[in-house]
Short mmCIF file of the C-alpha atoms (twelve columns), coordinates in Angstrom:
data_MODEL
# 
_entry.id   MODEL 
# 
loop_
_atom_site.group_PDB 
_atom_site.id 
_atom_site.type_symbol 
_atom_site.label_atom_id 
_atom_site.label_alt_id 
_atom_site.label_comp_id 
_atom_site.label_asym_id 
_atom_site.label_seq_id 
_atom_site.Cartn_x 
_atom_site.Cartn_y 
_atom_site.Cartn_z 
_atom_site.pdbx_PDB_model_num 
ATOM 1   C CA . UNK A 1   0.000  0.000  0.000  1 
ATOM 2   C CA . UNK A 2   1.048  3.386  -0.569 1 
ATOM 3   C CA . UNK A 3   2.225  5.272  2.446  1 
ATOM 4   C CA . UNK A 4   0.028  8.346  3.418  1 
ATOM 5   C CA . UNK A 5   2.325  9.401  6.496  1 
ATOM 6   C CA . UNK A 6   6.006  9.521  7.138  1 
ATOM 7   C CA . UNK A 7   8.028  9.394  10.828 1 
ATOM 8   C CA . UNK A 8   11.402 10.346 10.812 1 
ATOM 9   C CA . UNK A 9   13.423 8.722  13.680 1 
ATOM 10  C CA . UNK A 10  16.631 10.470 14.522 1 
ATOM 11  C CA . UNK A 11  19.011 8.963  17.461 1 
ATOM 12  C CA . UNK A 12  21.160 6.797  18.814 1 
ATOM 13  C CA . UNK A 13  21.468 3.858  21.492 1 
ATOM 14  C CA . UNK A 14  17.843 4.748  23.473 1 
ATOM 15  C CA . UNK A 15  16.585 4.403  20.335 1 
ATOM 16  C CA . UNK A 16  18.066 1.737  18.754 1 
ATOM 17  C CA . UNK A 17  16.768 -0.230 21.215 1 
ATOM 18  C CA . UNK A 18  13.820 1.149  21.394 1 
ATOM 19  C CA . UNK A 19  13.422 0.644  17.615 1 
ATOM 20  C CA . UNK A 20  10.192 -2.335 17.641 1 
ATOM 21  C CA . UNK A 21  8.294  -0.931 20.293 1 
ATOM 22  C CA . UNK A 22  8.270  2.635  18.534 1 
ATOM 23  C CA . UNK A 23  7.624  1.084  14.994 1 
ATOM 24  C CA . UNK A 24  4.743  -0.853 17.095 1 
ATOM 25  C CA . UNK A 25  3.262  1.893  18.368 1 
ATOM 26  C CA . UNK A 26  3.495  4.264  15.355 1 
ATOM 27  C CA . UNK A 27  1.569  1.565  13.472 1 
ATOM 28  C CA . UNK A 28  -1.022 1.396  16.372 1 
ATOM 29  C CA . UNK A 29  -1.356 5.203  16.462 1 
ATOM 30  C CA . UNK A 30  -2.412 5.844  12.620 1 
ATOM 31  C CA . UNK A 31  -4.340 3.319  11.004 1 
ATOM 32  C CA . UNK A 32  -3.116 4.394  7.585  1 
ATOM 33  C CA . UNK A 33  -0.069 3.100  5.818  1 
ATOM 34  C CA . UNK A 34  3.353  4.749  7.816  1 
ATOM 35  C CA . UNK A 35  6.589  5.369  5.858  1 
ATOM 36  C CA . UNK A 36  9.121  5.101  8.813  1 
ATOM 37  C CA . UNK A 37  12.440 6.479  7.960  1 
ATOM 38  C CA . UNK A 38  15.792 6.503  10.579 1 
ATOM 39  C CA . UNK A 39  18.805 7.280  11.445 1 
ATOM 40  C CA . UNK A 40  19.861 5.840  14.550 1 
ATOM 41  C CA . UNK A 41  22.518 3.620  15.783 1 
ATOM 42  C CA . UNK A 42  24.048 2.704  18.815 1 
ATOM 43  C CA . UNK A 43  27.057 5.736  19.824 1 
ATOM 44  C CA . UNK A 44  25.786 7.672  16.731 1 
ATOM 45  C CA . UNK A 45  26.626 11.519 16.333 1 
ATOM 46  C CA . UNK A 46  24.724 13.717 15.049 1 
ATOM 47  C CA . UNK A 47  27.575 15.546 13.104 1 
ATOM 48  C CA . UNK A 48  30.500 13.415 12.797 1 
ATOM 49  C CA . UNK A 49  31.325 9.718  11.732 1 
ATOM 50  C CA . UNK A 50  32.044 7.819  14.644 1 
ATOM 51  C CA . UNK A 51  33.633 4.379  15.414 1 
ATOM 52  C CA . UNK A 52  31.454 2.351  18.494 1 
ATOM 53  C CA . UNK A 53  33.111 -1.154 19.080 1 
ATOM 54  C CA . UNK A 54  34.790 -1.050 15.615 1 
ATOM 55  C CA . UNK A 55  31.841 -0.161 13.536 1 
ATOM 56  C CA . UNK A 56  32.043 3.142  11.333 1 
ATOM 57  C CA . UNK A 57  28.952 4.963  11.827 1 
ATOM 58  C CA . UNK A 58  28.234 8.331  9.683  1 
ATOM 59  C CA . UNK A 59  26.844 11.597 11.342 1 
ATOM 60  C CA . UNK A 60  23.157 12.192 11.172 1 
ATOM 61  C CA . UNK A 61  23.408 15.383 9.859  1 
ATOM 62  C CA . UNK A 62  25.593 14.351 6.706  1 
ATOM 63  C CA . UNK A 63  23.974 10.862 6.537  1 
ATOM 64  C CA . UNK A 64  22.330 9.764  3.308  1 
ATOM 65  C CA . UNK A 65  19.072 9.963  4.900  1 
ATOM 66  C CA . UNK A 66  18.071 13.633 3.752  1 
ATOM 67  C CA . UNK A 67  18.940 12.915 0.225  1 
ATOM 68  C CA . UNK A 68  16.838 9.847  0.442  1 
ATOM 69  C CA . UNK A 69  13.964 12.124 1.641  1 
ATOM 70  C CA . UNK A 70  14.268 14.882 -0.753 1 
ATOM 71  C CA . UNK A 71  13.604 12.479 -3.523 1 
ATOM 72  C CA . UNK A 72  10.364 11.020 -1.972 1 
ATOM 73  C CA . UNK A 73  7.199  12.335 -2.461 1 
ATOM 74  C CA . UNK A 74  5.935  15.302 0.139  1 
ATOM 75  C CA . UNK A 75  3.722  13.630 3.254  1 
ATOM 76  C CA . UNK A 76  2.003  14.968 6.680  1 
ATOM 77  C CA . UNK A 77  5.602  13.993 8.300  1 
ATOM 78  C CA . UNK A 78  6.326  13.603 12.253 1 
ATOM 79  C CA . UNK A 79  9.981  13.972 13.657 1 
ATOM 80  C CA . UNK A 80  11.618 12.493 16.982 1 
ATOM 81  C CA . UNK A 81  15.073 13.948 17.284 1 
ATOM 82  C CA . UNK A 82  16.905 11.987 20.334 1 
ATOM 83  C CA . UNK A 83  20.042 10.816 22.021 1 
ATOM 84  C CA . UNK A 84  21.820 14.041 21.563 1 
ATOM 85  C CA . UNK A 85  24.137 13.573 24.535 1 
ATOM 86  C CA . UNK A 86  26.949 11.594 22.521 1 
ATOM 87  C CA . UNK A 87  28.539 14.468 20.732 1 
ATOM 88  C CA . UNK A 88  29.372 15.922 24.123 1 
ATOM 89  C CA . UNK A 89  31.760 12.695 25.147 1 
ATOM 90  C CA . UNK A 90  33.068 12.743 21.360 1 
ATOM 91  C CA . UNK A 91  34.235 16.312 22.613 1 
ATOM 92  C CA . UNK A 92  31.711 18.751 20.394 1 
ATOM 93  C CA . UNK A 93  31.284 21.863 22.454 1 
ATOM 94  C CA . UNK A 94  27.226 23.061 23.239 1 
ATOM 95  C CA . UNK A 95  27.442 25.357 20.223 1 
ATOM 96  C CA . UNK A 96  28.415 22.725 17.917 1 
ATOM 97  C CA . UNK A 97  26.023 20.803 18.528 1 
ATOM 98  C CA . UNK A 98  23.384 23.005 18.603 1 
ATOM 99  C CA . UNK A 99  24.357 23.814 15.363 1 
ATOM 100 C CA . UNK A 100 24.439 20.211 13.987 1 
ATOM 101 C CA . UNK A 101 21.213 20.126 15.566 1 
ATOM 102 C CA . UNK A 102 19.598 22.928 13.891 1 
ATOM 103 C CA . UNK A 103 20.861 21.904 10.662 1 
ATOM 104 C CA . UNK A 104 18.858 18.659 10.815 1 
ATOM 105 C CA . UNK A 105 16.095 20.929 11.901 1 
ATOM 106 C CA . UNK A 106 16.175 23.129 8.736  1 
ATOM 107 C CA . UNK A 107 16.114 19.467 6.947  1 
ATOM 108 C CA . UNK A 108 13.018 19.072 8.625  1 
ATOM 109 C CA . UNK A 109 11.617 22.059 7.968  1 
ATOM 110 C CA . UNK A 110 11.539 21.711 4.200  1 
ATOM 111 C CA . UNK A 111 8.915  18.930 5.008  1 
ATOM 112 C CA . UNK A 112 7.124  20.580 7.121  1 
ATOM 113 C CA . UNK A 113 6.964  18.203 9.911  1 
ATOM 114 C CA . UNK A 114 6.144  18.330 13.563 1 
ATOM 115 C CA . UNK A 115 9.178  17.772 15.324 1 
ATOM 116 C CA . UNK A 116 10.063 16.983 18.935 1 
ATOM 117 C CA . UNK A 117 13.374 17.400 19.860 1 
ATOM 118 C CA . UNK A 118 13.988 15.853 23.868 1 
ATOM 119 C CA . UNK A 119 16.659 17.221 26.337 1 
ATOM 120 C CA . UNK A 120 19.506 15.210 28.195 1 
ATOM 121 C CA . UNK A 121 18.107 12.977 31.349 1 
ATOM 122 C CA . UNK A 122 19.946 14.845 33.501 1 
ATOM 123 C CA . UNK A 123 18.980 12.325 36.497 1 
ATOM 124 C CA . UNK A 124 20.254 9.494  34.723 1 
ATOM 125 C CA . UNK A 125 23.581 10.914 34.359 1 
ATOM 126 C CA . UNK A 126 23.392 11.377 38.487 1 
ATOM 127 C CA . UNK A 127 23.026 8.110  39.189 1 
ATOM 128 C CA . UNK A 128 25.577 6.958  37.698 1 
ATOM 129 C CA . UNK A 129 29.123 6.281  39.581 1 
ATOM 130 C CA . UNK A 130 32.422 7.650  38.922 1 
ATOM 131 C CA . UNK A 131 33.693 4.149  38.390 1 
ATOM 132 C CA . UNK A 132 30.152 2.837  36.222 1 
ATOM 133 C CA . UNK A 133 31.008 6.285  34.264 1 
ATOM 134 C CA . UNK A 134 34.575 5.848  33.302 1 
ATOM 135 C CA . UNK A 135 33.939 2.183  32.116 1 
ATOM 136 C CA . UNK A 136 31.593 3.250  29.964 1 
ATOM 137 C CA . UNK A 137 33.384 6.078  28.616 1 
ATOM 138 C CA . UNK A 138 36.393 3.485  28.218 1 
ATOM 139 C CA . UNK A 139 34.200 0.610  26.276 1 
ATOM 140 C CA . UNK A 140 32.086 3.295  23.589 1 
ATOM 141 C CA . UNK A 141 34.381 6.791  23.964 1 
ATOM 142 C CA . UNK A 142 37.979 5.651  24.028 1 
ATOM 143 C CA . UNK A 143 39.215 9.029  22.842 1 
ATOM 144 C CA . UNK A 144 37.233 11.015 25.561 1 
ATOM 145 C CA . UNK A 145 38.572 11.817 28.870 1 
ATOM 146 C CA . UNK A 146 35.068 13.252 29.971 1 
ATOM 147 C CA . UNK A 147 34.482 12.708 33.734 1 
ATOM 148 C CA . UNK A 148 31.382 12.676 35.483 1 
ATOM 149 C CA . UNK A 149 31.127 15.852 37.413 1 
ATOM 150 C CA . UNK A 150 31.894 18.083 33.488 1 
ATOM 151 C CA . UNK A 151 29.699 15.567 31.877 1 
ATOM 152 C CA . UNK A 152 26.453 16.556 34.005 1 
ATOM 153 C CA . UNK A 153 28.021 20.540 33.961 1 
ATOM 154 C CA . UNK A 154 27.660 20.282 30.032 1 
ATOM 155 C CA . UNK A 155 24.817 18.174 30.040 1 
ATOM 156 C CA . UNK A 156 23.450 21.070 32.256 1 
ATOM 157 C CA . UNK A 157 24.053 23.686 29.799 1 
ATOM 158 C CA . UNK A 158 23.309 21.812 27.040 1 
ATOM 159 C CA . UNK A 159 19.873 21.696 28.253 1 
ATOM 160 C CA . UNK A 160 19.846 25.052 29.035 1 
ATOM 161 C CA . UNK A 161 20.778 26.021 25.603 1 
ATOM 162 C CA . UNK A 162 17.922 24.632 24.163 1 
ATOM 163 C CA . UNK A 163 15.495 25.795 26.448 1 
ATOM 164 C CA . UNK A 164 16.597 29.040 25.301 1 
ATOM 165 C CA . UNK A 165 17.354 28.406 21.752 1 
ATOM 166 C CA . UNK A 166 13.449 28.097 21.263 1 
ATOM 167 C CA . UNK A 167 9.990  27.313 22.065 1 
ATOM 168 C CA . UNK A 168 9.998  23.816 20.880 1 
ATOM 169 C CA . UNK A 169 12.413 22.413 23.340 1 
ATOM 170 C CA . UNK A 170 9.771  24.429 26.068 1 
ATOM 171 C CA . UNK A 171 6.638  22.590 24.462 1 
ATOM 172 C CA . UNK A 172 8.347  19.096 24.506 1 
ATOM 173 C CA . UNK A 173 9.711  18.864 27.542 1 
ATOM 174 C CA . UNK A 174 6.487  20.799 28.983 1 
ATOM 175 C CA . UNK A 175 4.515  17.545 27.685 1 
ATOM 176 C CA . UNK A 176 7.418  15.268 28.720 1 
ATOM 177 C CA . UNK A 177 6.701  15.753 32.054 1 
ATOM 178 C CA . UNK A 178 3.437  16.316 31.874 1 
ATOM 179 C CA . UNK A 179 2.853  12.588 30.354 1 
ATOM 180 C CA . UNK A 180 5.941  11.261 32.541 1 
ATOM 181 C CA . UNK A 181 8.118  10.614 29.983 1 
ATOM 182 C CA . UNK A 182 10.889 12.391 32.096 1 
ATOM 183 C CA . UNK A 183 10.380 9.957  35.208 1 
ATOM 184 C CA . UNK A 184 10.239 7.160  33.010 1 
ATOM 185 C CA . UNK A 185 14.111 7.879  31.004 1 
ATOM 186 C CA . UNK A 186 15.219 8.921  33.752 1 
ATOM 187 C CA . UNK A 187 14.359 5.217  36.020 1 
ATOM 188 C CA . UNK A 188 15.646 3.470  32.925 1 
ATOM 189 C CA . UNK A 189 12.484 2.770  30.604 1 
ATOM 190 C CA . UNK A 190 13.397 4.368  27.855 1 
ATOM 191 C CA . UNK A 191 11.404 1.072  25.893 1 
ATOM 192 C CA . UNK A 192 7.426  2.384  27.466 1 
ATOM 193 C CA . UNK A 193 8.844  6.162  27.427 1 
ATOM 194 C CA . UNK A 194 9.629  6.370  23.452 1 
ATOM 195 C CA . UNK A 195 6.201  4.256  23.411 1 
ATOM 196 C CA . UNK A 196 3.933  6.925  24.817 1 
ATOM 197 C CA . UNK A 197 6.448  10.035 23.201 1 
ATOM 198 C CA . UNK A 198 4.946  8.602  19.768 1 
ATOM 199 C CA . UNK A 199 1.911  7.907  20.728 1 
ATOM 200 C CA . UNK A 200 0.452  10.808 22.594 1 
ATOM 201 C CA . UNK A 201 3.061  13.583 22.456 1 
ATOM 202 C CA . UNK A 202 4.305  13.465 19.023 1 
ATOM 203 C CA . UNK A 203 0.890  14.479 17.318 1 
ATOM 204 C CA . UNK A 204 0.230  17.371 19.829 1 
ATOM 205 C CA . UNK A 205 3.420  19.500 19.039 1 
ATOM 206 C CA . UNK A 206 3.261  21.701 15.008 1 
ATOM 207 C CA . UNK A 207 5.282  22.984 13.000 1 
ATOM 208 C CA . UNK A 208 4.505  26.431 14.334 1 
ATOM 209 C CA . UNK A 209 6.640  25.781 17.467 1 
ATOM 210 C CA . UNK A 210 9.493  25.257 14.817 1 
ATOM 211 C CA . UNK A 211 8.495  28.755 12.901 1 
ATOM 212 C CA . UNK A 212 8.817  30.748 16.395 1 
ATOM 213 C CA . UNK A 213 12.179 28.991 17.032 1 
ATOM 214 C CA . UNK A 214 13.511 30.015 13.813 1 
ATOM 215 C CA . UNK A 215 12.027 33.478 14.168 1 
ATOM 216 C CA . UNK A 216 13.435 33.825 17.404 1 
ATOM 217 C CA . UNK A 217 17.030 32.692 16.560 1 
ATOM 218 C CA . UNK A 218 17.141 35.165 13.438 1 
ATOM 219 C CA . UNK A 219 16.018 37.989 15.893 1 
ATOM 220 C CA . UNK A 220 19.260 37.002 17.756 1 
ATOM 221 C CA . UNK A 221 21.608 36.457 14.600 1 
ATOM 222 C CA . UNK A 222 20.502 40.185 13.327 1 
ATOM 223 C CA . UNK A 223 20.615 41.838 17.163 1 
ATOM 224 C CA . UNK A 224 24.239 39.861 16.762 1 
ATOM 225 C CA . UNK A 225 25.386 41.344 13.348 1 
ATOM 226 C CA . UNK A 226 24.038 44.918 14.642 1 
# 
């Protein structure tokens, strides 16, 4: 059958596992046929190839997927962008990334989709131990000498800076909580969490959240050049 509605699934190991029970629930949500296109994969960047137990694993910014999509025909599209906390253990500073991020946001844009873009789980990073930390940093971040204490600084600010950068990141994590998606990452379901963030968040957020961010950010880039 001809598909009459598209998802686009951007992340990385939250959502790679996570990858049947959201294709399950976006094909419970809309009864129509679902185009499901993603770019996920586990220690995936969003701006530079990486390398995660020997696999080479492009950015998801440069990735082939946006080329893919410009060739398809245009339909009502929905966007998850996740899993944005890598970048900051491959060493990308908050600005880079927010740029990487926006870029896959203008991508998005073009199709017009509703987009929800979710924020580090801060609490999560808490719990962990110095010692859990490091050996995980050691096993998927060789390169990075990250500890714990300026991992949860940046991952911090990095929320921060998308609270600020725009009114989407405000809406999402508004309905985050509000549905308990928060509580949910955060105690280590990510599986139920993406679940309902499909289900009952995902159609609730438009594209005009997207036009104010943009608005917003040109505001600042002209105050800037001034």
């Amino acid at each position: 059958m001809t598909p009459t509605r598209r998802v686009i699934l951007l992340g990385a190991s939250n959502l790679t596992r996570s990858f049947p029970t959201v294709v399950a629930t976006v094909r419970e949500t809309w009864s129509e046929p679902v185009e499901i296109m993603a770019a996920m994969g586990h220690g995936r960047s969003y701006g530079q190839d990486s390398s995660v137990l020997g696999k080479k694993i492009s950015g998801i910014f440069p990735c082939a997927l946006w080329q893919d999509l410009q060739s398809r025909a245009a339909l009502p599209t929905t966007a998850l962008i996740t899993d944005i906390g890598n970048d900051l253990l491959y060493g990308a500073t908050p600005d880079r990334l927010l740029d990487w991020i926006e870029r896959s946001l203008d991508h998005l844009a073009r199709t017009n989709a509703n987009v929800i873009v979710t924020q580090l789980p801060i609490d999560s990073i808490k719990a962990l131990s110095e010692r859990r930390f490091t050996l995980f940093r050691r096993v998927l971040f060789a390169r990075s000498t990250l500890t714990l204490a300026a991992a949860i600084d940046l991952a911090h600010e990095m929320n921060e800076r998308l609270a600020i950068a725009g009114a989407i990141l405000t809406g999402s994590i508004f309905l985050a909580d509000h549905f308990g998606l928060v509580t949910l990452i955060a105690k280590g379901y990510p599986i139920l969490a993406y679940a309902m963030l499909v289900l009952y968040v995902v159609p609730l957020l438009t594209y005009g959240l997207w036009s104010l961010w943009r608005k917003r950010c040109g505001s600042r880039d002209r105050t800037a050049a001034a």
